[in-house]
Biopython code that builds the backbone (N, CA, C, O; Angstrom):
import numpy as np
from Bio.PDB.StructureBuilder import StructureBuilder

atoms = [
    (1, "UNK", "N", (111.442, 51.713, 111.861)),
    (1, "UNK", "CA", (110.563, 52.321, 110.884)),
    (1, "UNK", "C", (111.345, 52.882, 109.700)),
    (1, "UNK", "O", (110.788, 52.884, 108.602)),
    (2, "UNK", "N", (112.494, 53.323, 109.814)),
    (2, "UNK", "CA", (113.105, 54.049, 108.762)),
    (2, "UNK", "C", (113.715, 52.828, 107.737)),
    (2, "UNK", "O", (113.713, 53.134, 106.544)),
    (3, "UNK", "N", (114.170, 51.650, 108.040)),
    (3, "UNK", "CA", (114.501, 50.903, 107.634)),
    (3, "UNK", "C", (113.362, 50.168, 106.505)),
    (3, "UNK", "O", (113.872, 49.755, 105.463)),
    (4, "UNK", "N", (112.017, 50.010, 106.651)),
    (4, "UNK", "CA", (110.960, 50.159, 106.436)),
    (4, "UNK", "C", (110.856, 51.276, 104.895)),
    (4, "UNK", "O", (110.603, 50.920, 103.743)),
    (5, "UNK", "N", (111.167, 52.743, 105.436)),
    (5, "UNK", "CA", (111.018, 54.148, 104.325)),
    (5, "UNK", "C", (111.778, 53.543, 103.659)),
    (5, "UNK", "O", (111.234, 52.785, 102.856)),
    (6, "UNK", "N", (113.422, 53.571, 103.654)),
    (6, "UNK", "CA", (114.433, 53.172, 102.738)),
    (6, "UNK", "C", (114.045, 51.870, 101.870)),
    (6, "UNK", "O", (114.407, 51.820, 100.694)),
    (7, "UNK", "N", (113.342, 50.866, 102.419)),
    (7, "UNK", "CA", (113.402, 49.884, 101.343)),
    (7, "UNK", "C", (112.129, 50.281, 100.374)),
    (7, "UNK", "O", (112.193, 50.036, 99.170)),
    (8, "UNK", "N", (110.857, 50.968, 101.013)),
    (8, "UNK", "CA", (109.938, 51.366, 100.025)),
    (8, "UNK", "C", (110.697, 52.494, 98.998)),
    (8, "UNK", "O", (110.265, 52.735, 97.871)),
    (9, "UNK", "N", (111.836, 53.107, 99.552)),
    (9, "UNK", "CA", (111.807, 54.304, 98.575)),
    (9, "UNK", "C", (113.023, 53.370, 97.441)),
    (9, "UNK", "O", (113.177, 53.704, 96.266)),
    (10, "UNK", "N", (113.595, 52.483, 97.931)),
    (10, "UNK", "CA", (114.406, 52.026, 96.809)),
    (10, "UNK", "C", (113.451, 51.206, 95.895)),
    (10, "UNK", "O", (113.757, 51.138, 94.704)),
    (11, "UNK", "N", (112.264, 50.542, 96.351)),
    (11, "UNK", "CA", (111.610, 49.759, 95.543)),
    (11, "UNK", "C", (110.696, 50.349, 94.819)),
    (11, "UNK", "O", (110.134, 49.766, 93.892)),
    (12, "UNK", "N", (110.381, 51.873, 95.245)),
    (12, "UNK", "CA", (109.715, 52.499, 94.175)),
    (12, "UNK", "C", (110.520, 53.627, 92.685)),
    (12, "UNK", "O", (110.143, 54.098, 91.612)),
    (13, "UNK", "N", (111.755, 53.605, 93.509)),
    (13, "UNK", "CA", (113.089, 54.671, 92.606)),
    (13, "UNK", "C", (113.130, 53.572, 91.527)),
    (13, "UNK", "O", (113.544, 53.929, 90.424)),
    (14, "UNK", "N", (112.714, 52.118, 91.705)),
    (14, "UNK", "CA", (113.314, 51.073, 90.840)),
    (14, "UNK", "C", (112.202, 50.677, 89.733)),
    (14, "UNK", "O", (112.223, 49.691, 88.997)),
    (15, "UNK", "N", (110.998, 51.936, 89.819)),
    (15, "UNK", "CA", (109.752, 51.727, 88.889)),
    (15, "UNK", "C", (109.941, 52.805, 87.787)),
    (15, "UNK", "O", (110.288, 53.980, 87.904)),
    (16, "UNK", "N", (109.672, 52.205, 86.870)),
    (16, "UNK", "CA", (109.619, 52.959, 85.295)),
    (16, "UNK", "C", (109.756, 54.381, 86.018)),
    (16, "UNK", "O", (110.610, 55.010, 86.643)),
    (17, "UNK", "N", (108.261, 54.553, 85.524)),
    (17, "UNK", "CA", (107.684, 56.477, 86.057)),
    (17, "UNK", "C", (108.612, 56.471, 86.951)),
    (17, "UNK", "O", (109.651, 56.245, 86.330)),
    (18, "UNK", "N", (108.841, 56.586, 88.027)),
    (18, "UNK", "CA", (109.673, 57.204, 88.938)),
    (18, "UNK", "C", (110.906, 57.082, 88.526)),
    (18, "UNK", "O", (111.408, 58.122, 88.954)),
    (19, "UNK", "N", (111.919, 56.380, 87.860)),
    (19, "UNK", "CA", (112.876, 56.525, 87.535)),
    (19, "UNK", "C", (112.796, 57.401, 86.539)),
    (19, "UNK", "O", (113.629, 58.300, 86.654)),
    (20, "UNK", "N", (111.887, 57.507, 85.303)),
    (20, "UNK", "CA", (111.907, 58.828, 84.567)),
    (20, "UNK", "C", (111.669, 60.441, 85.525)),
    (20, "UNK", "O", (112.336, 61.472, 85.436)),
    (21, "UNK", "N", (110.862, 60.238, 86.121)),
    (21, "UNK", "CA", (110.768, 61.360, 87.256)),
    (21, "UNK", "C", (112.383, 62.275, 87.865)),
    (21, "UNK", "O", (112.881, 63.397, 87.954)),
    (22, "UNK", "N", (112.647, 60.816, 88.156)),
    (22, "UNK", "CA", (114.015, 61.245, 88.877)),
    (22, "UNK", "C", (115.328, 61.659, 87.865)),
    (22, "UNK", "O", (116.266, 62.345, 88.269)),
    (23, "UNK", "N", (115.232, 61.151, 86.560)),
    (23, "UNK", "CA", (116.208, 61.521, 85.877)),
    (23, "UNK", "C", (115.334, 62.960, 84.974)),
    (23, "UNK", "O", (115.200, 62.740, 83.771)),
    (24, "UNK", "N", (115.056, 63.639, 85.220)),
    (24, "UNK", "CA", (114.008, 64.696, 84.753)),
    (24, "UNK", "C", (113.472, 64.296, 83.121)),
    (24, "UNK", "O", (113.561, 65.157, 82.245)),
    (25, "UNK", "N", (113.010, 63.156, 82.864)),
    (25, "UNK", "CA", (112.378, 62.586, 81.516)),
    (25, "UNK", "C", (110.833, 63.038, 81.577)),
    (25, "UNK", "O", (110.084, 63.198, 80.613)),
    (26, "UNK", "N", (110.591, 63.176, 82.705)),
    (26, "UNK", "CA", (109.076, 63.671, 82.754)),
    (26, "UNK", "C", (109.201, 64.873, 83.841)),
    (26, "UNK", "O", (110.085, 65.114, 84.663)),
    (27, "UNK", "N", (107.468, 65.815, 83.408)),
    (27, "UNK", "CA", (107.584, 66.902, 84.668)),
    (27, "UNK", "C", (106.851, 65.953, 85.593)),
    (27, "UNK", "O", (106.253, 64.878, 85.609)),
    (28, "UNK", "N", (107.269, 67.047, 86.416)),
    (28, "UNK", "CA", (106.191, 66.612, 87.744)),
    (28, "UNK", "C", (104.431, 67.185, 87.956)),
    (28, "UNK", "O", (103.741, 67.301, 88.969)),
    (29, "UNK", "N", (104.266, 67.339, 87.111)),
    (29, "UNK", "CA", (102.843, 67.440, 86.871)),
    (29, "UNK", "C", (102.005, 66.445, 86.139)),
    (29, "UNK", "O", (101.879, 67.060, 85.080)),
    (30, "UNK", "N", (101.327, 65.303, 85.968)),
    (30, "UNK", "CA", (100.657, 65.204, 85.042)),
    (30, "UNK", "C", (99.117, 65.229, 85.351)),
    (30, "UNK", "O", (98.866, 65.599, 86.498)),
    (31, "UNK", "N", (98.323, 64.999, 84.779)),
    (31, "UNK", "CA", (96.844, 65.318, 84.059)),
    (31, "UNK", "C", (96.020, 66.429, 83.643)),
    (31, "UNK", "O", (96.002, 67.025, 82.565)),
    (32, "UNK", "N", (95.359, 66.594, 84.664)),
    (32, "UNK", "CA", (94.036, 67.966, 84.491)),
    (32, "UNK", "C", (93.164, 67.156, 84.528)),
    (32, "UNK", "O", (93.369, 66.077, 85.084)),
    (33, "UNK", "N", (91.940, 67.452, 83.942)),
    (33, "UNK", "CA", (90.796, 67.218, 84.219)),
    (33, "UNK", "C", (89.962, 67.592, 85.010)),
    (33, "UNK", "O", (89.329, 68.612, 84.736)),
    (34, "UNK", "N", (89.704, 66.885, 86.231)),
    (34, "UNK", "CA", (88.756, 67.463, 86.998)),
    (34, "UNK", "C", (89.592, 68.293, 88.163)),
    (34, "UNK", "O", (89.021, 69.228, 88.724)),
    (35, "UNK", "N", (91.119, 67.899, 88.567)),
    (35, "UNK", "CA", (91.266, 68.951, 89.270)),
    (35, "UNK", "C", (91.998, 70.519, 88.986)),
    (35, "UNK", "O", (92.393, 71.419, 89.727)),
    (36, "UNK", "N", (91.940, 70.290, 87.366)),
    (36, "UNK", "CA", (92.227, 71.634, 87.227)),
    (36, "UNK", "C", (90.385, 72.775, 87.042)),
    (36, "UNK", "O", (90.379, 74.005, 87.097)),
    (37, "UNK", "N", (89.501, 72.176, 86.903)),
    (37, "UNK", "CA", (88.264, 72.376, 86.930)),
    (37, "UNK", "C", (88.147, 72.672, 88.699)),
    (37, "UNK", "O", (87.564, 73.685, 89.088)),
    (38, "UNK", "N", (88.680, 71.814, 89.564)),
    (38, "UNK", "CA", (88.421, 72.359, 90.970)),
    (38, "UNK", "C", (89.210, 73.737, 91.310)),
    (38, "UNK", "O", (88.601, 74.686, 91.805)),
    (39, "UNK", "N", (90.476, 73.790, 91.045)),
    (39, "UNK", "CA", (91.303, 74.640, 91.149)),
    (39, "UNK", "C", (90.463, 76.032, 90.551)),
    (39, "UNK", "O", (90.176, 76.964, 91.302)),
    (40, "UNK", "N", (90.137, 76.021, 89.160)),
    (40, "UNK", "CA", (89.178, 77.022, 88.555)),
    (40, "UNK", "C", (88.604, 77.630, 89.624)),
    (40, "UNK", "O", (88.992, 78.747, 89.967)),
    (41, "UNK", "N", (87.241, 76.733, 90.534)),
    (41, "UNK", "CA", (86.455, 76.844, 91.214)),
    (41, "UNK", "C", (87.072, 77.924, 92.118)),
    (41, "UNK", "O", (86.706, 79.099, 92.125)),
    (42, "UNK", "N", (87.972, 77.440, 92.820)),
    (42, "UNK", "CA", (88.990, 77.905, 93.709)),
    (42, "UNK", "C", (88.940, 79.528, 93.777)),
    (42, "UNK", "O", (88.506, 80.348, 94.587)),
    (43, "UNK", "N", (89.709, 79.590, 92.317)),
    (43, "UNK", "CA", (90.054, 80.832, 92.201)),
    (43, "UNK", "C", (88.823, 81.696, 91.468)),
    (43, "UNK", "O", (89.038, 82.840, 91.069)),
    (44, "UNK", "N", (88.008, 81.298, 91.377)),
    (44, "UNK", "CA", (86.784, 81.639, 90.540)),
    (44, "UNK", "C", (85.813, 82.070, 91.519)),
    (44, "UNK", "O", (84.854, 82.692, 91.062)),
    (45, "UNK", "N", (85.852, 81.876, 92.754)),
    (45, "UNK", "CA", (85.411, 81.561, 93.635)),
    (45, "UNK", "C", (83.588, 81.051, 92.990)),
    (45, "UNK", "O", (82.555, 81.714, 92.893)),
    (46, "UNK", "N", (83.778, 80.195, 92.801)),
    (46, "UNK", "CA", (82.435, 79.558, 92.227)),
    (46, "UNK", "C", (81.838, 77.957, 93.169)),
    (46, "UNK", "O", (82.462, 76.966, 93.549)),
    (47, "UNK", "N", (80.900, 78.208, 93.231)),
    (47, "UNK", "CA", (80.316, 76.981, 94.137)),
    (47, "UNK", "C", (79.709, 75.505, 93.393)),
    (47, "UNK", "O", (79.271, 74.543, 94.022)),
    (48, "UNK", "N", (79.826, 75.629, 91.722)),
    (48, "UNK", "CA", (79.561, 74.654, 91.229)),
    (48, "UNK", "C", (80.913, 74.373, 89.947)),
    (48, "UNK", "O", (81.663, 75.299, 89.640)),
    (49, "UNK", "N", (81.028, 73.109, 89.376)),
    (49, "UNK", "CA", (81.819, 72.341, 88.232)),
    (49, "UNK", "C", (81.219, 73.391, 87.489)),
    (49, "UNK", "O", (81.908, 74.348, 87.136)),
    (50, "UNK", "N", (79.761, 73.303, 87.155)),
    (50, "UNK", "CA", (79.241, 73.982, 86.153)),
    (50, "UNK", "C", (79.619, 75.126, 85.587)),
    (50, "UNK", "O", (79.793, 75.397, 84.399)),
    (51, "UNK", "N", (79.756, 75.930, 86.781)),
    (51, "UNK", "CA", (80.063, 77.285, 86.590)),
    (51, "UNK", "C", (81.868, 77.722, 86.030)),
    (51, "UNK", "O", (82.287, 78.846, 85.755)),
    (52, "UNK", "N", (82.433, 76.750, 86.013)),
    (52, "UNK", "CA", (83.289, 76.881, 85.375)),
    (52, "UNK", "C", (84.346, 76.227, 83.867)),
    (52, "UNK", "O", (85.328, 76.437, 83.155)),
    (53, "UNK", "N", (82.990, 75.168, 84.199)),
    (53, "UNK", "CA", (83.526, 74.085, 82.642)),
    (53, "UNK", "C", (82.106, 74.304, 82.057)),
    (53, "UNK", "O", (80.960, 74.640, 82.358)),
    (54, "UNK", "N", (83.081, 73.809, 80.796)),
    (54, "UNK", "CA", (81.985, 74.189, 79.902)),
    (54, "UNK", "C", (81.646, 72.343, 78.765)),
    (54, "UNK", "O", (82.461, 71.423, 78.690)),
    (55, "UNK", "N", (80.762, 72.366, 78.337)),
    (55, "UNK", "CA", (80.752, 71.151, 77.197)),
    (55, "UNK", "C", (80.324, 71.196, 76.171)),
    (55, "UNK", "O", (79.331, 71.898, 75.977)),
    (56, "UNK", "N", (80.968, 70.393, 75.025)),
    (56, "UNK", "CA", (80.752, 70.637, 73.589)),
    (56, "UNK", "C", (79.420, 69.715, 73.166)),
    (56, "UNK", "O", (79.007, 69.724, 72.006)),
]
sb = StructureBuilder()
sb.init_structure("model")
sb.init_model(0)
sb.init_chain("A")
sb.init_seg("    ")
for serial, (resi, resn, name, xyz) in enumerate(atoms, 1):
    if name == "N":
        sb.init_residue(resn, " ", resi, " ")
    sb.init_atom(name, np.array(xyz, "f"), 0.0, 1.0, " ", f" {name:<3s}", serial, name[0])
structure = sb.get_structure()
């Protein structure tokens, strides 16, 4: 099985994004959208999207 991990992790170290990842060219965060709207919820303690986004 490990033999298996090692070749997925070299064949994915060998993809664009992840090679920028790994040389710190990008953070390790990207988007928002809807789960920074869930997170809101979270801490909002709110039971709907609504209640914490808003639209123009």
């Amino acid at each position: 099985m490990s033999n298996i991990l090692d070749f997925i992790a070299k064949e994915t170290n060998s993809l664009s994004f992840h090679k920028k990842l790994l040389n710190d060219e990008l953070s390790f965060t990207v988007g928002g959208g809807i789960g920074q709207s869930r997170l809101a919820m979270l801490l909002l303690k709110q039971k709907h999207i609504s209640e914490v986004q808003s639209m123009i």
